[in-house]
NUKE-800974 format. One record per atom (N, C-alpha, C, CB): x, y, z. Coordinates in pm, whole numbers, padded with zeros to 5 digits, always signed. Glycine has a CB too. Layout:
N
XYZ/...
This chain:
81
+04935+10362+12890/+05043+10318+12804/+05091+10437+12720/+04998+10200+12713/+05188+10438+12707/+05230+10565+12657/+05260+10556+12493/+05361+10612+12741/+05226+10669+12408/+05190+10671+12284/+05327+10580+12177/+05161+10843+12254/+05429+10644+12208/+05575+10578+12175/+05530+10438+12159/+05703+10594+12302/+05508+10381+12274/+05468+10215+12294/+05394+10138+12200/+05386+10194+12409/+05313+10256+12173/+05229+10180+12112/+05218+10178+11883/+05088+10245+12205/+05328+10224+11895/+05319+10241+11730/+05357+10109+11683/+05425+10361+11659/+05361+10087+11482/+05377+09950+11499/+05466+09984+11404/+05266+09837+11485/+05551+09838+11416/+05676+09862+11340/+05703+09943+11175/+05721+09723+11332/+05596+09945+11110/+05583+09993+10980/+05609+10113+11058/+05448+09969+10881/+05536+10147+11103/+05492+10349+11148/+05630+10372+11163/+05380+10410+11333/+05718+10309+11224/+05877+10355+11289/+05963+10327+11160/+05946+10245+11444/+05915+10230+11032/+05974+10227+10954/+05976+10355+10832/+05947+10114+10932/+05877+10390+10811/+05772+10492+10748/+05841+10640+10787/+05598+10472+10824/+05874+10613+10943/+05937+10741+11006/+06105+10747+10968/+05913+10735+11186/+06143+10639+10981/+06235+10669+10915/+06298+10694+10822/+06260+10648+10925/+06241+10636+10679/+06216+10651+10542/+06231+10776+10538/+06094+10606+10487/+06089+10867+10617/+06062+11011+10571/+06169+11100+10622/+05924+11066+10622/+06273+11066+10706/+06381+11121+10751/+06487+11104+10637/+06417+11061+10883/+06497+11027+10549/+06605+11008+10481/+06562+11063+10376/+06656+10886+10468/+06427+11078+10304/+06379+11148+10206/+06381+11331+10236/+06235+11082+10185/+06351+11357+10342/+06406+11516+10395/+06543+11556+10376/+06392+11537+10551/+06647+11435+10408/+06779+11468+10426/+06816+11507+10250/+06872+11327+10509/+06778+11354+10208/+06819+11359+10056/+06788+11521+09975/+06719+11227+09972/+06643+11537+09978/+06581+11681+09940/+06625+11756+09980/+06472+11719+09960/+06677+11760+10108/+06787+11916+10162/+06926+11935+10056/+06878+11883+10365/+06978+11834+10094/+07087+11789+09983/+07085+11886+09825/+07046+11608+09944/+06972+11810+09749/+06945+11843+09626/+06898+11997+09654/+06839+11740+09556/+06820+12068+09711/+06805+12184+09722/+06923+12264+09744/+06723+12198+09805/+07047+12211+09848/+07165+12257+09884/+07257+12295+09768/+07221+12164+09967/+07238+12152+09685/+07353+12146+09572/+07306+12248+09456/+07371+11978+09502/+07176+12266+09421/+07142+12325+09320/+07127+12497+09390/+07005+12243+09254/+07124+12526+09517/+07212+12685+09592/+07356+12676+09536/+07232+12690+09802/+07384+12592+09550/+07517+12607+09592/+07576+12577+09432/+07568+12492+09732/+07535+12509+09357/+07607+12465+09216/+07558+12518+09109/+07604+12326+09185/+07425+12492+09134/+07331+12505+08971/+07325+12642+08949/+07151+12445+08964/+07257+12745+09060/+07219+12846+09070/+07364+12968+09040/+07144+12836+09205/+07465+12920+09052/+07564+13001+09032/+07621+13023+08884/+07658+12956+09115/+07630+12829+08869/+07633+12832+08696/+07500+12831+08607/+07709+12698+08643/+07423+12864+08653/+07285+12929+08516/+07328+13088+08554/+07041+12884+08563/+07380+13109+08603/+07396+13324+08547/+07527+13296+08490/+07416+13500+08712/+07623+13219+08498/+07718+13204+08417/+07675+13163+08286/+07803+13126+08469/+07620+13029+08283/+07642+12987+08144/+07512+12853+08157/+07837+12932+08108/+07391+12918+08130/+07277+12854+08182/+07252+12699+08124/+07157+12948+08150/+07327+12691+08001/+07256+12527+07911/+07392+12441+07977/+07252+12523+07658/+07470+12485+08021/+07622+12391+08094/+07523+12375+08250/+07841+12528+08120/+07501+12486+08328/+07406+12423+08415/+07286+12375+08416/+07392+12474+08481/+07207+12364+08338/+07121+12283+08329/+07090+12146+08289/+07077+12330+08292/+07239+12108+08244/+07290+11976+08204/+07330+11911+08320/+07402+11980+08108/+07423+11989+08374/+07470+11935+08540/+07333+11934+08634/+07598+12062+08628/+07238+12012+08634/+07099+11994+08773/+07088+11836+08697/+06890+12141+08766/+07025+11851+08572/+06987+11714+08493/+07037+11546+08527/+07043+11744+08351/+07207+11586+08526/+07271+11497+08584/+07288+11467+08732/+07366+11512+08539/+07241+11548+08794/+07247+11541+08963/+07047+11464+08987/+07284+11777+09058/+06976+11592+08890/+06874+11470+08902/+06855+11332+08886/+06805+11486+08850/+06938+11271+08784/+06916+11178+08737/+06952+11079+08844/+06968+11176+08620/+07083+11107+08911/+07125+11065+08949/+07033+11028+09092/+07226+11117+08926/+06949+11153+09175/+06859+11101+09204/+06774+11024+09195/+06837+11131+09212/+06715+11033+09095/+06598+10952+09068/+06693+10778+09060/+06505+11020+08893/+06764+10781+08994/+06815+10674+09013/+06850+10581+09167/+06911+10706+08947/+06940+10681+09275/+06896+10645+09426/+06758+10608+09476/+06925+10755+09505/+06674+10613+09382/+06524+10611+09483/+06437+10546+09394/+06446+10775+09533/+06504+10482+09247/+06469+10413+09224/+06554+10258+09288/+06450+10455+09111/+06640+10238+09336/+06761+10125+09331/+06685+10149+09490/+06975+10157+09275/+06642+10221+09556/+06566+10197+09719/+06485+10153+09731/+06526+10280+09797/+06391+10149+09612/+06248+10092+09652/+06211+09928+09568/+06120+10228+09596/+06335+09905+09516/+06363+09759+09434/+06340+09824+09306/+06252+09609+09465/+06367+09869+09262/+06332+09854+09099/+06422+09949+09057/+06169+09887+09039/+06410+09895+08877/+06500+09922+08767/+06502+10076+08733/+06455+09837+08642/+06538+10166+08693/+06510+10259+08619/+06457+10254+08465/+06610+10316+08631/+06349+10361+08432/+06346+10321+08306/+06490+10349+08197/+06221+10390+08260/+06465+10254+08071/+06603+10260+08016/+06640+10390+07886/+06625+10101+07953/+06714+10430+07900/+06695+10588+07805/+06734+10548+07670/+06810+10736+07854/+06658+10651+07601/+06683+10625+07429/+06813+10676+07420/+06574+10711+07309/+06854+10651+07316/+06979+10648+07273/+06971+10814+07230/+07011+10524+07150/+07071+10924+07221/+07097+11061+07245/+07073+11121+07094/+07254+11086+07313/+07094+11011+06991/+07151+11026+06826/+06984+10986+06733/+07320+10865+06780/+06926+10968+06868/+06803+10951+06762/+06614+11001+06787/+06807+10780+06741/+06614+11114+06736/+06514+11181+06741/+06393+11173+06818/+06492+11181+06650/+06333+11220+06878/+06216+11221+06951/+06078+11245+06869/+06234+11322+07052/+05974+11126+06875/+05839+11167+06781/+05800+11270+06789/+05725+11108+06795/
């Protein structure tokens, strides 16, 4: 019986998952060549706001993939302990 045959549906699900998590990570590695890395020798705290916002924005995709909420952010105006 040949190996293909014999996997079980998780394993092919699992495989594909890890294909879309490679793609996504190429992506984010791509964008931050291609975006971040150009504007931090320009003007490093403007790009590091934008990686921030491209992360977030990740984390947010992969939280909304796996069912769940993101945690909810403090408000910007009020101090950190």
């Amino acid at each position: 019986m040949p190996a293909e045959s014999s996997k079980r549906p998780w394993e092919d699900r699992v495989g594909e998952v890890s294909g879309r998590i490679e793609e996504e990570l190429r992506r984010v590695v791509k964008y931050i060549n291609d975006e971040v890395v150009p504007e931090v020798r320009k003007n490093g705290s403007d790009a590091l706001r934008a990686a921030a916002t491209e992360m977030q924005r990740l984390a947010d995709y992969i939280d909304s993939r796996k069912g769940s909420a993101p945690p909810p952010r403090p408000p910007k105006d009020v101090p950190k302990p």
